[in-house]
mmCIF file of the C-alpha atoms, coordinates in Angstrom:
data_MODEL
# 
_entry.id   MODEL 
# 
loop_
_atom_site.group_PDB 
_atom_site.id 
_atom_site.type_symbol 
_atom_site.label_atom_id 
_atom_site.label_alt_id 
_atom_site.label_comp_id 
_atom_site.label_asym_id 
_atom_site.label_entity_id 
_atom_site.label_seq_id 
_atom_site.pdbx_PDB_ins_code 
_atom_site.Cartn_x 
_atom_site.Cartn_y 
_atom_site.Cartn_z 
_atom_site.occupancy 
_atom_site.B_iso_or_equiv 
_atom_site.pdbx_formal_charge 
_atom_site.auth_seq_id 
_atom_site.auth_comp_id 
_atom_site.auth_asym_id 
_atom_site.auth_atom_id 
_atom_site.pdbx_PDB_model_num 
ATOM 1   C CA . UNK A 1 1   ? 48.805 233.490 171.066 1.00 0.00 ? 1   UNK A CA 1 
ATOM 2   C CA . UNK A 1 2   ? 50.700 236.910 171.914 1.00 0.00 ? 2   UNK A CA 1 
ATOM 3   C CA . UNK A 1 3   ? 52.136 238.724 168.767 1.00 0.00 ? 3   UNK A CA 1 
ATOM 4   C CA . UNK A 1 4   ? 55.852 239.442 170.283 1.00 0.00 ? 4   UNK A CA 1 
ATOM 5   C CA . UNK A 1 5   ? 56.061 234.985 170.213 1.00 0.00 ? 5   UNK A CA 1 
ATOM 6   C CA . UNK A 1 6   ? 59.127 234.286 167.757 1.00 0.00 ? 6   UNK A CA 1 
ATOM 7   C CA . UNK A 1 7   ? 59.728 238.086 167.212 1.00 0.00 ? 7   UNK A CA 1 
ATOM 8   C CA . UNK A 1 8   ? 62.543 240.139 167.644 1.00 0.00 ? 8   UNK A CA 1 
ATOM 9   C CA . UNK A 1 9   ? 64.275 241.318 170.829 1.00 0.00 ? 9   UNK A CA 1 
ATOM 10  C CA . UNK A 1 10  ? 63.413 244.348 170.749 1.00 0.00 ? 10  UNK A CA 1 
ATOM 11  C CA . UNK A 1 11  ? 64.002 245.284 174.448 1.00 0.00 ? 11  UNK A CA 1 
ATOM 12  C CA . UNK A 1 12  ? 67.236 243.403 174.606 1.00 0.00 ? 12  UNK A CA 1 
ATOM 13  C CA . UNK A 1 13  ? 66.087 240.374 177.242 1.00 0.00 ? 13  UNK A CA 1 
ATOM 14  C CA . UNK A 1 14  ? 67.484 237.087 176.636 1.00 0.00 ? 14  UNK A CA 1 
ATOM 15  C CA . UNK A 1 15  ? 64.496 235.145 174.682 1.00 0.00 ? 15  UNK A CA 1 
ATOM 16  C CA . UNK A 1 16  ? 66.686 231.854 175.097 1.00 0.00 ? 16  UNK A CA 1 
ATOM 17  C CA . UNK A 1 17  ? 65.843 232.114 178.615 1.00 0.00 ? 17  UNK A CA 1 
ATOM 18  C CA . UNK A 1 18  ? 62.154 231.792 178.351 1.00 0.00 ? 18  UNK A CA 1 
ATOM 19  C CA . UNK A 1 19  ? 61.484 227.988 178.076 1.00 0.00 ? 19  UNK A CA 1 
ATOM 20  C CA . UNK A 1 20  ? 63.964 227.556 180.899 1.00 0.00 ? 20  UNK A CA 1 
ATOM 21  C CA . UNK A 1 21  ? 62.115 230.342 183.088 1.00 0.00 ? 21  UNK A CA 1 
ATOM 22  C CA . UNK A 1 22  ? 58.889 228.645 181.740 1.00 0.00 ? 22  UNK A CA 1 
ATOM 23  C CA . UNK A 1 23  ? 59.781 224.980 182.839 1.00 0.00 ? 23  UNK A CA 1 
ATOM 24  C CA . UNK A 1 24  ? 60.909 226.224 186.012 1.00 0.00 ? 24  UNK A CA 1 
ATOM 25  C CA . UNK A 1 25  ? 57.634 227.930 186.742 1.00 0.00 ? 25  UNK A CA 1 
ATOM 26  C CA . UNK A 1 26  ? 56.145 224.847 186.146 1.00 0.00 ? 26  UNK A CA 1 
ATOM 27  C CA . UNK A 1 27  ? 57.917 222.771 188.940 1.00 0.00 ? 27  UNK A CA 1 
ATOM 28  C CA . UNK A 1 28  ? 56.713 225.288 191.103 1.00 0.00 ? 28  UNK A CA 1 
ATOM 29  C CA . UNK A 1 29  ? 56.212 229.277 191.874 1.00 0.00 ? 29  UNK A CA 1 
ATOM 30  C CA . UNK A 1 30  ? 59.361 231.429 192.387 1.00 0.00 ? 30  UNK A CA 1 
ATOM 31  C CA . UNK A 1 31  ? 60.651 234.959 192.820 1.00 0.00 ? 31  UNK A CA 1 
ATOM 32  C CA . UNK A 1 32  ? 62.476 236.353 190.382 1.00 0.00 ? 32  UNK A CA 1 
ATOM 33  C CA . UNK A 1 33  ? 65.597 236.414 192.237 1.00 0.00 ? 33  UNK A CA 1 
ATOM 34  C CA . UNK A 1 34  ? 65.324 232.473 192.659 1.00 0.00 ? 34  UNK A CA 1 
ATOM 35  C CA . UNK A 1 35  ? 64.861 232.562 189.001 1.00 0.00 ? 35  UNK A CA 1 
ATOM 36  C CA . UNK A 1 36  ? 67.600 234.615 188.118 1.00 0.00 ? 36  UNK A CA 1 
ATOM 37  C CA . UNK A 1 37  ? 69.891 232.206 189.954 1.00 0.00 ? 37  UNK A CA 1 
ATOM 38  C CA . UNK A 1 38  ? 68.510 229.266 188.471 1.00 0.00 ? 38  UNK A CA 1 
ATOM 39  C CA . UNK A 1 39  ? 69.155 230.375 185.171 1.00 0.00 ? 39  UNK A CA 1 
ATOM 40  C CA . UNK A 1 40  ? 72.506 231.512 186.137 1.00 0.00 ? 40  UNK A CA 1 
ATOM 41  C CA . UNK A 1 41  ? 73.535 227.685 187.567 1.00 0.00 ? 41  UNK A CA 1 
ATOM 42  C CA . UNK A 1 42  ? 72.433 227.019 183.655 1.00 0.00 ? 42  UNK A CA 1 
ATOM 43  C CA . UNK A 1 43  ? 75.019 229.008 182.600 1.00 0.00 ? 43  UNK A CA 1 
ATOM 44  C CA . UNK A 1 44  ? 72.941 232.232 181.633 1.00 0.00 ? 44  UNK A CA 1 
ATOM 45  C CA . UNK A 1 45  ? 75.487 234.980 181.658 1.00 0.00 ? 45  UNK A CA 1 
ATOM 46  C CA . UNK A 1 46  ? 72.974 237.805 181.319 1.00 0.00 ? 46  UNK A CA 1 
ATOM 47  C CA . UNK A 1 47  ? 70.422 236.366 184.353 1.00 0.00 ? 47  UNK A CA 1 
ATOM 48  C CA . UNK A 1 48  ? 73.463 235.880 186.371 1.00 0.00 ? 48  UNK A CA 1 
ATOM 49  C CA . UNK A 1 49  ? 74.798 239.918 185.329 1.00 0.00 ? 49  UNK A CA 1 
ATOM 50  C CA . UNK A 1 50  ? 71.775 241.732 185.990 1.00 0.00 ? 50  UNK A CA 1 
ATOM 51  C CA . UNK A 1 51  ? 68.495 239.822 187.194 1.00 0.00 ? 51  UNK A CA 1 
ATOM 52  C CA . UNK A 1 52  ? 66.764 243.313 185.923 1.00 0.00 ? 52  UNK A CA 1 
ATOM 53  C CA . UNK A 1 53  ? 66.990 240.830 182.327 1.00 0.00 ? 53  UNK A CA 1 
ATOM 54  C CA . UNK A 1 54  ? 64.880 238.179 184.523 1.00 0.00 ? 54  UNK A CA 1 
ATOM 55  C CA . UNK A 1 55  ? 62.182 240.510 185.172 1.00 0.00 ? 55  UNK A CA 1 
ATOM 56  C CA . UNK A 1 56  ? 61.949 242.182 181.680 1.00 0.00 ? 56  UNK A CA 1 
ATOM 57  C CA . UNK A 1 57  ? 61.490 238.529 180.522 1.00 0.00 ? 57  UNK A CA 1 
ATOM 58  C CA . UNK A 1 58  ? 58.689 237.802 183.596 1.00 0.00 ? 58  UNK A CA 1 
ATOM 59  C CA . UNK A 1 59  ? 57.093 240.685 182.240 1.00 0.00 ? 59  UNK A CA 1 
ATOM 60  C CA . UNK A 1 60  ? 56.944 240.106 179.012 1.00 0.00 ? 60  UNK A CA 1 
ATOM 61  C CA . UNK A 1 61  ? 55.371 236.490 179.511 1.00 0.00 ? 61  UNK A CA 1 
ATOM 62  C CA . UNK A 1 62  ? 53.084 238.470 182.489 1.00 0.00 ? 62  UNK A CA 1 
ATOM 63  C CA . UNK A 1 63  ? 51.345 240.499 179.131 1.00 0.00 ? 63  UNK A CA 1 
ATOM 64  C CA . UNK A 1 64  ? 51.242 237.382 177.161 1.00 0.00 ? 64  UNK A CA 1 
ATOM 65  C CA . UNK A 1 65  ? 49.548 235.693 179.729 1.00 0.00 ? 65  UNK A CA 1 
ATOM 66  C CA . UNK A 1 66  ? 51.795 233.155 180.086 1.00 0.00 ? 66  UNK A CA 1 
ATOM 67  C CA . UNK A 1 67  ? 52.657 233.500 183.546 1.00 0.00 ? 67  UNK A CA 1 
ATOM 68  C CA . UNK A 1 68  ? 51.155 234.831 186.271 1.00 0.00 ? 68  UNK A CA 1 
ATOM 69  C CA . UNK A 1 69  ? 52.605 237.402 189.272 1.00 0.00 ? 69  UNK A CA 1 
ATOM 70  C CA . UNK A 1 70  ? 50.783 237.389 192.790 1.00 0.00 ? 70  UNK A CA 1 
ATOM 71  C CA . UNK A 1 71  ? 52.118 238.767 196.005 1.00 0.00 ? 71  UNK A CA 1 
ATOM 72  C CA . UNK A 1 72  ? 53.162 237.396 198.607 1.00 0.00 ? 72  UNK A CA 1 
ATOM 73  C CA . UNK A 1 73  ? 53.279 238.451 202.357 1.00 0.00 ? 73  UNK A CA 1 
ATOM 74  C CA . UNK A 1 74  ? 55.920 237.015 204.430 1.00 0.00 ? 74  UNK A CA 1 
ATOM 75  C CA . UNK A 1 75  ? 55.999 236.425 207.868 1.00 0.00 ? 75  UNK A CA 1 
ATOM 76  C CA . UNK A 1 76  ? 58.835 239.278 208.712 1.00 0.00 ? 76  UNK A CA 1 
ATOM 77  C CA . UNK A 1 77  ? 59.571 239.944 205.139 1.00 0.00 ? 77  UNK A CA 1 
ATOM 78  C CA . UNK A 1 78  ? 57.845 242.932 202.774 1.00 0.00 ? 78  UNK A CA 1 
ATOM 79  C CA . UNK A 1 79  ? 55.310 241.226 200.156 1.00 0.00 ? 79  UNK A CA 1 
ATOM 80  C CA . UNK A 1 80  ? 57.436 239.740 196.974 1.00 0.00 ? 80  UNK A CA 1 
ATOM 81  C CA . UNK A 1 81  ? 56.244 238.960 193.882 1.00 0.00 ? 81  UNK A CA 1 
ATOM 82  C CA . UNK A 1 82  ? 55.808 235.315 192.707 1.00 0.00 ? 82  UNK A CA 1 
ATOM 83  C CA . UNK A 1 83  ? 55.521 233.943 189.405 1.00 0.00 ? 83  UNK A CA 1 
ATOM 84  C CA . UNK A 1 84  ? 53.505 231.132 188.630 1.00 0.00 ? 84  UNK A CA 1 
ATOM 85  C CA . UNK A 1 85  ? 52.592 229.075 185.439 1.00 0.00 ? 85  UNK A CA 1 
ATOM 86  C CA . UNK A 1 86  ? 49.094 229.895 183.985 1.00 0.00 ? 86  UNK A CA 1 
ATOM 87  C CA . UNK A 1 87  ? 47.519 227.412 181.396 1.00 0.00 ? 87  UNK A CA 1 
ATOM 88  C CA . UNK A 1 88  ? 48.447 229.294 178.239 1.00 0.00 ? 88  UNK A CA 1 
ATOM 89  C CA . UNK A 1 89  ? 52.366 229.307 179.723 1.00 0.00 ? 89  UNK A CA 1 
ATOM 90  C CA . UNK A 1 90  ? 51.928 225.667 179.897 1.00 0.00 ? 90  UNK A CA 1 
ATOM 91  C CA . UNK A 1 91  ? 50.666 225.290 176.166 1.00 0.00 ? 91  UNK A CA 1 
ATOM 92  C CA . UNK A 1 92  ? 53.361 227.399 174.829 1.00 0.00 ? 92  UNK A CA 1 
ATOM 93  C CA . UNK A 1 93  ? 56.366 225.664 177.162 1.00 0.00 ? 93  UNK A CA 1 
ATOM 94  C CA . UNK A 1 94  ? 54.964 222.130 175.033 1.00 0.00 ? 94  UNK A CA 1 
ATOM 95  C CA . UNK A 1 95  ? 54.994 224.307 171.816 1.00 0.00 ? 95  UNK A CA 1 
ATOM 96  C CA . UNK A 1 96  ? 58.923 225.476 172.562 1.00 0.00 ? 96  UNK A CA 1 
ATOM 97  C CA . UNK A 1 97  ? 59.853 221.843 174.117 1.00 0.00 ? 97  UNK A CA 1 
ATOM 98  C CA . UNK A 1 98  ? 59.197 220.431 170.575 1.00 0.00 ? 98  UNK A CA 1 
ATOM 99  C CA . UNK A 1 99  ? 60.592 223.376 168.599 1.00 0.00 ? 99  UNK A CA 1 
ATOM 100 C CA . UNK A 1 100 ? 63.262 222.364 170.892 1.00 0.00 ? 100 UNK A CA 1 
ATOM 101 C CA . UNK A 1 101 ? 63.755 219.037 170.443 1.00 0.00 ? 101 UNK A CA 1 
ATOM 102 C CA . UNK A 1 102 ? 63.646 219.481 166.530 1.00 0.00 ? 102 UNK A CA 1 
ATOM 103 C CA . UNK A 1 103 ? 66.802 221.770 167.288 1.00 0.00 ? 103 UNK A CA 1 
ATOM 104 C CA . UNK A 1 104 ? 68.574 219.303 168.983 1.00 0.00 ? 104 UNK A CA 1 
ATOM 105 C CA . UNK A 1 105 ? 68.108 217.026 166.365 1.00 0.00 ? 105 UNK A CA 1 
ATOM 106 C CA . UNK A 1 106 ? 69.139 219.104 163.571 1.00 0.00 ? 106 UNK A CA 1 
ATOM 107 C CA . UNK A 1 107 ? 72.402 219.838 165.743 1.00 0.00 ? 107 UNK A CA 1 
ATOM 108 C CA . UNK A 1 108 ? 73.033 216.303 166.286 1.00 0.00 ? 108 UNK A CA 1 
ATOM 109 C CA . UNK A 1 109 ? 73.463 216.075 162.656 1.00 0.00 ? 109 UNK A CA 1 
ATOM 110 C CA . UNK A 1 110 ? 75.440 219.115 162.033 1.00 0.00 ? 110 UNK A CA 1 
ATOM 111 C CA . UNK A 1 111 ? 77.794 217.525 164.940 1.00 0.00 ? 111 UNK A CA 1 
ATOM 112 C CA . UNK A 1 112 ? 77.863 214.451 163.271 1.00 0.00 ? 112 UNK A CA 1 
ATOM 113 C CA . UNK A 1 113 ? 78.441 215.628 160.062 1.00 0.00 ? 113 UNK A CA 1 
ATOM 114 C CA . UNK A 1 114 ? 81.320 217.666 161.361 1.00 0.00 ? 114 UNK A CA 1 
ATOM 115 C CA . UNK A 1 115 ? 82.947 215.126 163.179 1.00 0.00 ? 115 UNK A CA 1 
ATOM 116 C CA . UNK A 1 116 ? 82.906 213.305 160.284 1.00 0.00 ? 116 UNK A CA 1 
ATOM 117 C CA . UNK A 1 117 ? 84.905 215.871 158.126 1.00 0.00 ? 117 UNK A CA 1 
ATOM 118 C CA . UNK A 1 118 ? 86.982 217.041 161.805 1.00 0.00 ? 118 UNK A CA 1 
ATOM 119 C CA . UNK A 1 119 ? 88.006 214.002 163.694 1.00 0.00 ? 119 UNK A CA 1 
ATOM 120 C CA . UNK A 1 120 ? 89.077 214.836 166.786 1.00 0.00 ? 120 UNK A CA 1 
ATOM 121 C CA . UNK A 1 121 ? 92.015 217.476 167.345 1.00 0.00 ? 121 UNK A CA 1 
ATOM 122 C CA . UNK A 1 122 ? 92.327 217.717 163.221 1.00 0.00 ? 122 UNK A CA 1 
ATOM 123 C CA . UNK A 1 123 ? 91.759 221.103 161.487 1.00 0.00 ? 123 UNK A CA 1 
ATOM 124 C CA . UNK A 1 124 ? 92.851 222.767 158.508 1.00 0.00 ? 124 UNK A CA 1 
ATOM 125 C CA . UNK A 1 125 ? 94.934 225.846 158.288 1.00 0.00 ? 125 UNK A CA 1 
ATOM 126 C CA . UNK A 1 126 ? 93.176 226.827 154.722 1.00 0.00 ? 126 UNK A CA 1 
ATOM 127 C CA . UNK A 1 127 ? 90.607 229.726 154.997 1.00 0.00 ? 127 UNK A CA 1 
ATOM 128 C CA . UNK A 1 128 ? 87.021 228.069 154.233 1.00 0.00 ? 128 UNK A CA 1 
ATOM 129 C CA . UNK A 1 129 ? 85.956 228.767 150.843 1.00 0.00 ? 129 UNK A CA 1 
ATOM 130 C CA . UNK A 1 130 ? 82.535 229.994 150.445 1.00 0.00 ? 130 UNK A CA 1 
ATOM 131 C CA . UNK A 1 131 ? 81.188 229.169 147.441 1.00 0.00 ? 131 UNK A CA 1 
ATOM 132 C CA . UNK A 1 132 ? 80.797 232.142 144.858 1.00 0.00 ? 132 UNK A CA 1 
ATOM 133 C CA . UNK A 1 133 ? 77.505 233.748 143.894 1.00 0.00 ? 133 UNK A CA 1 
ATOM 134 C CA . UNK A 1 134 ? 75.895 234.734 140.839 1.00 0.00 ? 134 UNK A CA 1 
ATOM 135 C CA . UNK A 1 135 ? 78.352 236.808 138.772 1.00 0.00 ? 135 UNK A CA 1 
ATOM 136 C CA . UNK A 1 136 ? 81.333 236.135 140.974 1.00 0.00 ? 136 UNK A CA 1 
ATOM 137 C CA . UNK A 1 137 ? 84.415 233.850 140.502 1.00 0.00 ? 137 UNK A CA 1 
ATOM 138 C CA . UNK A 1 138 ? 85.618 231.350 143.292 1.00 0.00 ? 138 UNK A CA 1 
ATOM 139 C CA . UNK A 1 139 ? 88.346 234.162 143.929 1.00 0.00 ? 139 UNK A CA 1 
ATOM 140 C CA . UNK A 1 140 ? 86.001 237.127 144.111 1.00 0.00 ? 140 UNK A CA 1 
ATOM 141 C CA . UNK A 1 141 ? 83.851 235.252 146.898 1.00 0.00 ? 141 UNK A CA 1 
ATOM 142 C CA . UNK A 1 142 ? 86.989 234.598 148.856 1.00 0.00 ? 142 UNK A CA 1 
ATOM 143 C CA . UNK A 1 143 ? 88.453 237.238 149.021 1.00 0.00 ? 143 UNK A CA 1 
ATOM 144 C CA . UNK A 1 144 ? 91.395 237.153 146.223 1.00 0.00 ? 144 UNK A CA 1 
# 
């Protein structure tokens, strides 16, 4: 396993991307333009902005190991680059799938929980009060 898994951004790419760019890779090899629209049709505002974010990711997951880049030579067309799935990539797209689905789960029952105190088309025109912390009154922590 790479270091950079689960750490920062530090180069400003859109980690939310990479299970999506991972699961895509494993339906089949693409070029990184294909990929950049893919992610875009899923609503990916950076991929769609600048697929320059695409390939920062493909690199990234290139010097983990997780994917791998091979040229291709087209008929008329000059060689392009295609990414495919390696073995590791695989391992770590089943590793994010269930970090995943633990997510959803947890935001199911924030969801619930909030329509529960929300219903539908109902909200309050009171600040929220955050509770205070040690030392503080009720009033210090919001704000009076």
């Amino acid at each position: 396993m790479a270091a950079r898994r689960g750490g920062t951004d530090r180069s400003g790419t859109g980690q939310g991307m990479v299970p999506f760019v991972l699961l895509a890779l494993a339906d089949a090899p693409r070029h990184g333009y294909v990929l950049a629209g893919y992610l875009a049709d899923l609503g990916f505002r950076r991929a769609a902005q600048d697929a320059s974010v695409v390939y920062r990711v493909l690199r990234q997951l290139a010097e983990e190991d997780l994917v791998m880049a091979e040229w291709m030579l087209g008929d008329d067309a000059p060689p392009r680059r295609t990414y495919r799935l390696t073995p590791a990539g695989e391992a770590y797209l089943h590793e994010r799938a269930a970090d995943l689905q633990r997510q959803a789960e947890r935001i199911e029952v924030f969801l619930d929980r909030y329509r529960h105190l929300f219903p539908a088309g109902q909200t309050t025109s009171t600040p929220p009060r955050h509770p205070a912390r040690p030392g503080e009154t009720p009033n210090d922590a919001n704000g009076q």
